[in-house]
Structures are given as structure tokens and as C-alpha cells.
C-alpha positions in Angstrom: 75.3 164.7 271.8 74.9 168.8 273.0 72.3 170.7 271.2 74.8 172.8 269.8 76.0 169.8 267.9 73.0 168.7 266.7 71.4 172.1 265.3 74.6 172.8 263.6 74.1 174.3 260.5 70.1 174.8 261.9 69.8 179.1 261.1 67.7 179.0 264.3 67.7 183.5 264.0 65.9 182.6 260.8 63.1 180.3 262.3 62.8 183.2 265.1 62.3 185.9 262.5 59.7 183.7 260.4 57.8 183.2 263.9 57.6 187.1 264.5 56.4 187.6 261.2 53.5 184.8 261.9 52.9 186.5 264.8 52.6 189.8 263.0 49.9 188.5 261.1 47.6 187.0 264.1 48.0 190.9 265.4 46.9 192.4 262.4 43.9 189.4 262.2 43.2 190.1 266.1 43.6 193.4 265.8 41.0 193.5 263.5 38.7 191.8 265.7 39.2 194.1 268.8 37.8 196.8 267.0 34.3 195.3 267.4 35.4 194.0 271.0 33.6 196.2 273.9 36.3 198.3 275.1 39.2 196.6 273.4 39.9 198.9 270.1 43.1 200.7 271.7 44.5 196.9 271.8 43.8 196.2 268.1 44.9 199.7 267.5 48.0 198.8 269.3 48.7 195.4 267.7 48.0 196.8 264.0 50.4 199.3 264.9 53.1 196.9 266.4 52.6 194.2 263.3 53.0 197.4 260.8 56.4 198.3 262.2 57.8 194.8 262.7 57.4 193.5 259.6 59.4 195.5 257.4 62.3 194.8 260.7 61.4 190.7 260.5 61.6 190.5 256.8 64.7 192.2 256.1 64.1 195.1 253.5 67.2 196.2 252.7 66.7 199.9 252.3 66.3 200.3 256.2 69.9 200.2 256.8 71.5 200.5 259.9 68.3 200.1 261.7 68.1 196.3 259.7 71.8 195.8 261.1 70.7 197.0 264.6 67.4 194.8 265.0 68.8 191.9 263.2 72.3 191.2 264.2 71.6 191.7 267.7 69.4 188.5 269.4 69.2 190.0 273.0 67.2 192.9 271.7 65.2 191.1 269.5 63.7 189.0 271.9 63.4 191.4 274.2 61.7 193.2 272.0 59.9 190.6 271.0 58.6 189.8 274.9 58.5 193.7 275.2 55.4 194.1 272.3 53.9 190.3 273.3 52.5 191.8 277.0 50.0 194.0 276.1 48.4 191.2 273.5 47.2 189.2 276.5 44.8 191.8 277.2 42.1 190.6 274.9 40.9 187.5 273.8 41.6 187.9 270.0 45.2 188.7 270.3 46.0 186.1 272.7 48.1 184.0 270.2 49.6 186.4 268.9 51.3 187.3 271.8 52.1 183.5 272.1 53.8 183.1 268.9 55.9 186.5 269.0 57.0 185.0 272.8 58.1 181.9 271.3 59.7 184.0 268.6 61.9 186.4 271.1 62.9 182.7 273.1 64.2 181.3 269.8 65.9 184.4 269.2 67.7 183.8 272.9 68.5 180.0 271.9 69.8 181.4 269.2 71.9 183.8 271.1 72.8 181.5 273.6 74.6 178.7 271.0 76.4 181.1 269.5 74.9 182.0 265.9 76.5 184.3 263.5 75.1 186.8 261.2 74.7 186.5 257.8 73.9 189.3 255.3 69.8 189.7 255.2 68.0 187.8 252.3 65.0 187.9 251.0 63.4 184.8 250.2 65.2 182.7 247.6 68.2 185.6 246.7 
């Protein structure tokens, strides 16, 4: 049996976005702690500033738009975005899994490229 077959019905875009925003969260958590790391506050000010912008992108608020439709519907730049913010988290020991998780996040976003999801309208939580 393919793996396209057996994740059917599986929002696997879904998972990826819930994975960004846990990895949002360790960044704002590291983040915090690289303001008291010796030389390391430009990372935390960098992660804060990352996890600030992605969230409202990874838990689709509806008043953003075309910039919502641009992030979300399109899998390739998510998780290249995703890889994109992930590098510089490996700098410091606090946001180390952070950049894990959002790495994982942009690879399920190209699985879920690669079998072939559509798009659904963005929902918030139980609408």
C-alpha cells in the first residue's frame, strides 16, 4: 500500500502548520533565554522577532488576506521558509529545538506538497 493511500484523508499541511506554531513557541521560550546568554541576545532578538511574525501566518487570521492565501496555499514556500528562519536558531544553545521543530515543520509541508494536498479555506480551531 503507497503512502498516498494510506494518509488519505490525513490534512498533513495542517500537522505542518501546528508544528511551526510549536516551534514558534520554543523561539519565543529560547529567545528569552539568549537574552541572559553571553553574546547571544541578537539570536533571541531574532527568534522573538521570527515567532512574532509567523504566528499570526501559521494560525490563519483571517484579516491578513492575500498574504494568508500566499503563505498558506503555497507548500514550497512554506517550507522553505520554514528551513529559511530554522538556520540561524542553531546558533545558540537555547534555540536549538526550535529550529528542529520548525525543520520538521517545513519537511511536512514538502510531504505534503509532494502527495498532492489541496487547500482548504483557513479555519480556526473548531469553526
Amino acid at each position: 500500500m503507497a503512502l498516498k493511500d494510506r494518509l488519505k484523508g490525513t490534512k498533513i499541511n495542517m500537522w505542518a502548520s501546528r508544528m511551526g506554531l510549536c516551534g514558534c513557541l520554543f523561539f519565543i521560550m529560547g529567545g528569552i533565554d539568549n537574552f541572559f546568554y553571553p553574546g547571544g541576545m541578537w539570536v533571541g532578538i531574532y527568534c522573538e522577532a521570527v515567532a512574532f511574525i509567523l504566528i499570526p501566518l501559521l494560525w490563519p487570521f483571517k484579516k491578513l488576506g492575500p498574504v494568508l492565501k500566499i503563505f498558506t496555499w503555497n507548500y514550497i514556500l512554506s517550507a522553505v521558509i520554514m528551513g529559511a528562519v530554522s538556520i540561524c536558531a542553531f546558533l545558540q544553545p537555547a534555540t536549538v529545538s526550535g529550529g528542529v521543530v520548525m525543520i520538521f515543520s517545513g519537511l511536512l509541508f514538502l510531504l505534503a506538497f509532494f502527495l498532492g494536498e489541496t487547500h482548504e479555506e483557513p479555519r480556526r480551531g473548531g469553526e
